[in-house]
C-alpha positions in Angstrom: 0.0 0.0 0.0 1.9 3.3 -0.8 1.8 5.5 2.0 2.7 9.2 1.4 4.8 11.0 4.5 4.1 14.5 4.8 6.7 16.7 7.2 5.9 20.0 8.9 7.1 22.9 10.8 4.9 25.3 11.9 6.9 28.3 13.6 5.9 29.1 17.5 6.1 33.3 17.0 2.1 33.9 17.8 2.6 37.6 16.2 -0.4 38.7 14.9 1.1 39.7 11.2 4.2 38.1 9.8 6.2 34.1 10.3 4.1 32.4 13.1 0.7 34.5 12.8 -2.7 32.7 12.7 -3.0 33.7 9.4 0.7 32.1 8.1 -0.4 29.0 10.2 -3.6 28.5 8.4 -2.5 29.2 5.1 0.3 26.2 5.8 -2.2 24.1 6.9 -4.7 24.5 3.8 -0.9 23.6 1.7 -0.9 20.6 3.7 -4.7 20.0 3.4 -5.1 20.0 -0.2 -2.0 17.7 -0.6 -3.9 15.1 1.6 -6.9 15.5 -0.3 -5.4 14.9 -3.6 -3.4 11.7 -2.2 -6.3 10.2 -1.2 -7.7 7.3 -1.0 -3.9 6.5 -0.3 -2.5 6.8 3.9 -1.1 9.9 4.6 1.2 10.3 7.6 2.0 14.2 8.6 4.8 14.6 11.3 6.2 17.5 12.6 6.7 20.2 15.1 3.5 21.7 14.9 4.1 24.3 18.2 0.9 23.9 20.0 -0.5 23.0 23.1 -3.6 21.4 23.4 -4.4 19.0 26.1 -6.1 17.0 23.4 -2.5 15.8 22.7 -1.2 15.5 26.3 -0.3 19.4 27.5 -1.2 20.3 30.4 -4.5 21.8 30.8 -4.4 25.6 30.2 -6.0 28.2 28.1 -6.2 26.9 24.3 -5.7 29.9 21.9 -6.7 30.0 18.6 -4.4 28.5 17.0 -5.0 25.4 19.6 -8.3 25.4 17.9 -7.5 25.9 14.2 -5.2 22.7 14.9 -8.0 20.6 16.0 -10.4 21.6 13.5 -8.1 21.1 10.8 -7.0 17.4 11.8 -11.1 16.8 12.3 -12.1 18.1 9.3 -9.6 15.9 7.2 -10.5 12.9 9.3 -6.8 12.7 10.7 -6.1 10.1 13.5 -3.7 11.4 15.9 -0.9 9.0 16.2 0.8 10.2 19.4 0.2 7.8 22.9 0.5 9.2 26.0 1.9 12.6 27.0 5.8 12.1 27.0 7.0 16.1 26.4 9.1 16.3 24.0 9.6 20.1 24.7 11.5 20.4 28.1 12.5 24.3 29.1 12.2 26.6 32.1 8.5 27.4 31.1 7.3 24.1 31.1 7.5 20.6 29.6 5.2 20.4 26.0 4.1 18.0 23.3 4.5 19.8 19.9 5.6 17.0 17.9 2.9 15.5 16.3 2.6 12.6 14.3 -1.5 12.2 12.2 -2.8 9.8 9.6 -5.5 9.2 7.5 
């Protein structure tokens, strides 16, 4: 079965304008979207450092932002499985530990 593996950075900046903003992050994620879409019905795997933090992936519970949410409604409206078991950070610093490597399939 050929499988089509899909890498991604999405920067951590959440500026409002510019590298990092809502806007940049969306528009990388409709990229990454449309090349699911036209691999289907193949698998798609899509692993990266996606730089967010929601508890639906093992962070510890805070706030979500928006770009938390976009992240989730973008995985469940392309019917992505999220990959990932448990909560092992993968992000370690001063601030706090974090899961932002993310690993989804179709």
């Amino acid at each position: 079965v050929p499988i089509t593996i899909v890498r991604v950075y999405l920067p951590h900046c959440r500026n409002e304008v510019g590298l990092g903003s809502l806007v940049c992050i969306k528009g990388i994620l409709d990229r990454v979207g449309n090349m699911v879409r036209q691999c289907q019905p193949r698998l798609v795997v899509i692993t990266g450092n996606f730089n967010a933090h929601s508890i639906e992936w093992g962070c510890r519970p805070r706030q979500e932002d928006s770009r938390d949410r976009t992240m989730v409604d973008w995985a469940a409206g392309l019917s992505l499985l999220l990959m990932n078991r448990g909560s092992t950070s993968i992000c370690v610093r001063l601030k706090g530990e974090f899961v932002i490597d993310l690993t989804w399939a179709s």
